[in-house]
Biotite code that builds the C-alpha atoms (Angstrom):
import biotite.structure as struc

atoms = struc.array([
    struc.Atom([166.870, 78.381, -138.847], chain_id="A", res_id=1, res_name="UNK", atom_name="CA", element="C"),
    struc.Atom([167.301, 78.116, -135.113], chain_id="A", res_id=2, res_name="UNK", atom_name="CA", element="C"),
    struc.Atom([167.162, 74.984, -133.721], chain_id="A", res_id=3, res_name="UNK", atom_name="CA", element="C"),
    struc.Atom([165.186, 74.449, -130.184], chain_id="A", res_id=4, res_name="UNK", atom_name="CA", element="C"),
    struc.Atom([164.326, 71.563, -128.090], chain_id="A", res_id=5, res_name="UNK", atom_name="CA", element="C"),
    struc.Atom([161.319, 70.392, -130.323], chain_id="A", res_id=6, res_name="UNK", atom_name="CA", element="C"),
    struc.Atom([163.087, 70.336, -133.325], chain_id="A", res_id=7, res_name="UNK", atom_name="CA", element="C"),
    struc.Atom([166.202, 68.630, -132.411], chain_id="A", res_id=8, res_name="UNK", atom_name="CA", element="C"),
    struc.Atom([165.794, 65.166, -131.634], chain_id="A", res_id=9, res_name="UNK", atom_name="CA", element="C"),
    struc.Atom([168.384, 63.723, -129.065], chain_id="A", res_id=10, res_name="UNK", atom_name="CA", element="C"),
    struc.Atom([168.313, 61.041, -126.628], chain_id="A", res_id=11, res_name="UNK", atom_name="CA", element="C"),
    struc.Atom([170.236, 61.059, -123.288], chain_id="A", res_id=12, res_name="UNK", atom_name="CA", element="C"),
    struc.Atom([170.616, 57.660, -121.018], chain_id="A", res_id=13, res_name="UNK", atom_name="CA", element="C"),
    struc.Atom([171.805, 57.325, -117.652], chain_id="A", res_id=14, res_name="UNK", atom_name="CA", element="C"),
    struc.Atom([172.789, 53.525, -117.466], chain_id="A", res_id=15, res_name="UNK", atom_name="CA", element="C"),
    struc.Atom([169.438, 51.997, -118.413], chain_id="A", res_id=16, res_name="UNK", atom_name="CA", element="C"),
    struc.Atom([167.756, 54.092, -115.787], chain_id="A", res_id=17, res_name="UNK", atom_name="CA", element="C"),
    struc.Atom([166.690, 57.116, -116.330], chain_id="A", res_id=18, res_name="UNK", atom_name="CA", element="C"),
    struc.Atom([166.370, 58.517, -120.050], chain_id="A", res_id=19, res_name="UNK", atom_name="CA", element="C"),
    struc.Atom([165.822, 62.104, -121.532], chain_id="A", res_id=20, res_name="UNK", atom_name="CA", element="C"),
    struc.Atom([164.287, 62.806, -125.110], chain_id="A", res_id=21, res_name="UNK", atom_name="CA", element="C"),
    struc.Atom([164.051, 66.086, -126.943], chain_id="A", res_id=22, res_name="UNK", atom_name="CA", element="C"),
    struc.Atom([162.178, 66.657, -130.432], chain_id="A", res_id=23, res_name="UNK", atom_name="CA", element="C"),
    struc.Atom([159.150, 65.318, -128.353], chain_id="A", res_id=24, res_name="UNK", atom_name="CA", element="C"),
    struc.Atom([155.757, 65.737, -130.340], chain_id="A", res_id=25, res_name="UNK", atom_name="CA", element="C"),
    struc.Atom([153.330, 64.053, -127.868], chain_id="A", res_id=26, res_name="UNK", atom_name="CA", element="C"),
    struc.Atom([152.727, 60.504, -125.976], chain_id="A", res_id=27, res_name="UNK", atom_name="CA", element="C"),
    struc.Atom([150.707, 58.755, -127.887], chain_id="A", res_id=28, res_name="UNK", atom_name="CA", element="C"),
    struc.Atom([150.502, 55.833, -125.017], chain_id="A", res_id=29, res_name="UNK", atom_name="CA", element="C"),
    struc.Atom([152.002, 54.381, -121.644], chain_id="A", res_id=30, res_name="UNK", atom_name="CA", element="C"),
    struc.Atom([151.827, 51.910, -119.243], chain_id="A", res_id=31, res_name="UNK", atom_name="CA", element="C"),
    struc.Atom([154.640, 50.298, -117.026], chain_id="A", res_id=32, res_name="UNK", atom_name="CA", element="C"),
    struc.Atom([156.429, 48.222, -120.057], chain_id="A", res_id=33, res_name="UNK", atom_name="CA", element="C"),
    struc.Atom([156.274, 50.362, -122.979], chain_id="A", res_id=34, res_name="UNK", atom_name="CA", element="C"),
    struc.Atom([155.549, 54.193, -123.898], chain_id="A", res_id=35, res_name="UNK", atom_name="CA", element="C"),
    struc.Atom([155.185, 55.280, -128.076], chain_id="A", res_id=36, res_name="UNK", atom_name="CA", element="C"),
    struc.Atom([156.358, 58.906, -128.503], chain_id="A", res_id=37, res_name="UNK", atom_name="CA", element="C"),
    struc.Atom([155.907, 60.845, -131.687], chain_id="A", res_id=38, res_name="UNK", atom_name="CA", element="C"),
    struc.Atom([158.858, 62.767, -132.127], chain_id="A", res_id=39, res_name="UNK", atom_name="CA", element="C"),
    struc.Atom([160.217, 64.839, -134.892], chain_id="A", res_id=40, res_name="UNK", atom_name="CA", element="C"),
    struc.Atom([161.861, 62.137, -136.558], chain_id="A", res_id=41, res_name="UNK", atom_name="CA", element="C"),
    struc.Atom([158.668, 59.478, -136.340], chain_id="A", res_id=42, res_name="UNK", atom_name="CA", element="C"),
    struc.Atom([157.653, 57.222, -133.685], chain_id="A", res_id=43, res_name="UNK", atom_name="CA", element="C"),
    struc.Atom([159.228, 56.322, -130.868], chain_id="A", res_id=44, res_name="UNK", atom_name="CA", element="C"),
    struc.Atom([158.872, 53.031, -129.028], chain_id="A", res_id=45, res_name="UNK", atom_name="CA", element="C"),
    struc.Atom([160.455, 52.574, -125.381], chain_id="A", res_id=46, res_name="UNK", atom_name="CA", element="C"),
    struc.Atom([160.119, 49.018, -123.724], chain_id="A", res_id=47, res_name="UNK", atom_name="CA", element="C"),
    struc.Atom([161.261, 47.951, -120.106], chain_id="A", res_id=48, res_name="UNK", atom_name="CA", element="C"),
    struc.Atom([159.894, 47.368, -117.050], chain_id="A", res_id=49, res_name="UNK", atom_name="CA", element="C"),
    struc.Atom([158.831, 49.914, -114.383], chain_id="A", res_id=50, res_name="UNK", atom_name="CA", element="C"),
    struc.Atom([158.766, 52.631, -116.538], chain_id="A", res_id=51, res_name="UNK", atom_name="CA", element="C"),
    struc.Atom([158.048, 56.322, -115.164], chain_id="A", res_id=52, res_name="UNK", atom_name="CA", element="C"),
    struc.Atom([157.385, 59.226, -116.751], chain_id="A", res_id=53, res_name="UNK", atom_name="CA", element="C"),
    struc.Atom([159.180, 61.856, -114.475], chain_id="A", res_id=54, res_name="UNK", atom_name="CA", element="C"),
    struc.Atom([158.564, 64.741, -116.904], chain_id="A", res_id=55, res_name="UNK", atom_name="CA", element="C"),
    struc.Atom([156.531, 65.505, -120.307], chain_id="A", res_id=56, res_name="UNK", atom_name="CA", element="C"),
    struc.Atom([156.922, 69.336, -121.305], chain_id="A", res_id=57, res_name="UNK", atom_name="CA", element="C"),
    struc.Atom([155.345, 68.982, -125.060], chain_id="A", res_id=58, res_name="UNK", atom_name="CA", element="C"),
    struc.Atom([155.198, 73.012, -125.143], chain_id="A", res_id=59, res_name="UNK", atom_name="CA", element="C"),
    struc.Atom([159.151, 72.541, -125.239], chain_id="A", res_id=60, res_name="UNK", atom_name="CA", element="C"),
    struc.Atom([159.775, 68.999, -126.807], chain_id="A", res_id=61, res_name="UNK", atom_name="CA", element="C"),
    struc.Atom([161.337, 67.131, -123.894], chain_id="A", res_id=62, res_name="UNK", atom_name="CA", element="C"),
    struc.Atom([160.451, 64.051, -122.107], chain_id="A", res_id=63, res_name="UNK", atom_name="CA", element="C"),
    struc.Atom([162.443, 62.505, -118.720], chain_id="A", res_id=64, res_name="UNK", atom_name="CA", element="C"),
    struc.Atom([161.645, 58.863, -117.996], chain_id="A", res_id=65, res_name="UNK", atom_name="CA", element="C"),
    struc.Atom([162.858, 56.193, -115.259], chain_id="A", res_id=66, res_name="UNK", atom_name="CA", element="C"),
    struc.Atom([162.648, 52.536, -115.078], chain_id="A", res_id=67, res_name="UNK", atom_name="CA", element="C"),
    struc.Atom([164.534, 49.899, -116.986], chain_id="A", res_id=68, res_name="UNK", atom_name="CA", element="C"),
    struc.Atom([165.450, 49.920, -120.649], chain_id="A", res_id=69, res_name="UNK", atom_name="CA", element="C"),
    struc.Atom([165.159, 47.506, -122.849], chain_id="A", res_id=70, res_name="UNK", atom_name="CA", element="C"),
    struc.Atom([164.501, 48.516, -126.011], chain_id="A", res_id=71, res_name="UNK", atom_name="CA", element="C"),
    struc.Atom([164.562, 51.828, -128.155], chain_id="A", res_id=72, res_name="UNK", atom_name="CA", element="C"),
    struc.Atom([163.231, 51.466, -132.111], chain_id="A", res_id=73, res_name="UNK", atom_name="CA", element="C"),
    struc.Atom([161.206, 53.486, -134.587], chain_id="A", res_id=74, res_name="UNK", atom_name="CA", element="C"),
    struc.Atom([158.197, 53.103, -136.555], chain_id="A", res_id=75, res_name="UNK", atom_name="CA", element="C"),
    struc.Atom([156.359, 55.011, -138.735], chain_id="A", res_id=76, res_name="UNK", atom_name="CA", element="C"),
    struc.Atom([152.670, 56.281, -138.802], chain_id="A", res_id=77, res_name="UNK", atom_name="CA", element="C"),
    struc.Atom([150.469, 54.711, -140.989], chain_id="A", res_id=78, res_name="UNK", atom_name="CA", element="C"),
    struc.Atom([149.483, 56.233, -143.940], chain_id="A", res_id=79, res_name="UNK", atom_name="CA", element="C"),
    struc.Atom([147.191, 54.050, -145.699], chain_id="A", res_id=80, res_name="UNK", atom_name="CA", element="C"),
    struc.Atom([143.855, 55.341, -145.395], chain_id="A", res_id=81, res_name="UNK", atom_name="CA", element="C"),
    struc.Atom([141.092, 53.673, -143.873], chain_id="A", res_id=82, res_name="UNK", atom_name="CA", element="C"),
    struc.Atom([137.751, 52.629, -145.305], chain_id="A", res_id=83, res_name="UNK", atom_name="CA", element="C"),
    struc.Atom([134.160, 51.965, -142.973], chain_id="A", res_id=84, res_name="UNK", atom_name="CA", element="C"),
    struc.Atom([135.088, 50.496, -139.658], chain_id="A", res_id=85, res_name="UNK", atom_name="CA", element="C"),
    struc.Atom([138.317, 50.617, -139.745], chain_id="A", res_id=86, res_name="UNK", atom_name="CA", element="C"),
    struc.Atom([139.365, 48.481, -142.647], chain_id="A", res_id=87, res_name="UNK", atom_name="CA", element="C"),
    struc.Atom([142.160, 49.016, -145.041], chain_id="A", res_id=88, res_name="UNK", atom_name="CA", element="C"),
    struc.Atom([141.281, 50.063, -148.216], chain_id="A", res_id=89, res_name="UNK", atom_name="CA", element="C"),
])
């Protein structure tokens, strides 16, 4: 099988600066402190401060970020299912 940008799942730092991540799924949210990306290999969660996103081609996996780094960790997606409103079940 031929591997390609979505389905290899690398991450590329510049200092604590700038970032690149391939294996990109789709943004699932932003703001200035923290983005979660779902990525081939689960979620991912960036923290910093002032972060930028430069780039987002999901077509081809990749995402390029600025800003300052804090923190890179995964999660996974929930898969408990959820009753009426929301609660678990």
């Amino acid at each position: 099988m031929e591997q390609t940008e979505k389905t290899v799942h690398e991450i590329k730092m510049d200092g604590r600066a700038q970032m690149r991540v391939s294996g990109v799924e789709d943004v699932i949210g932003f703001d200035d402190t923290a983005v979660a990306v779902s990525s081939c290999m689960g979620i991912l969660n960036i923290e910093g401060s002032a972060l930028h996103i430069v780039k987002l081609d999901v077509s081809g996996g990749i995402l390029e970020m600025t800003g300052h780094f804090d923190s890179l960790y995964y999660t996974e997606p929930s898969t408990k299912k959820r009753g009426l409103f929301g609660k678990r079940t």
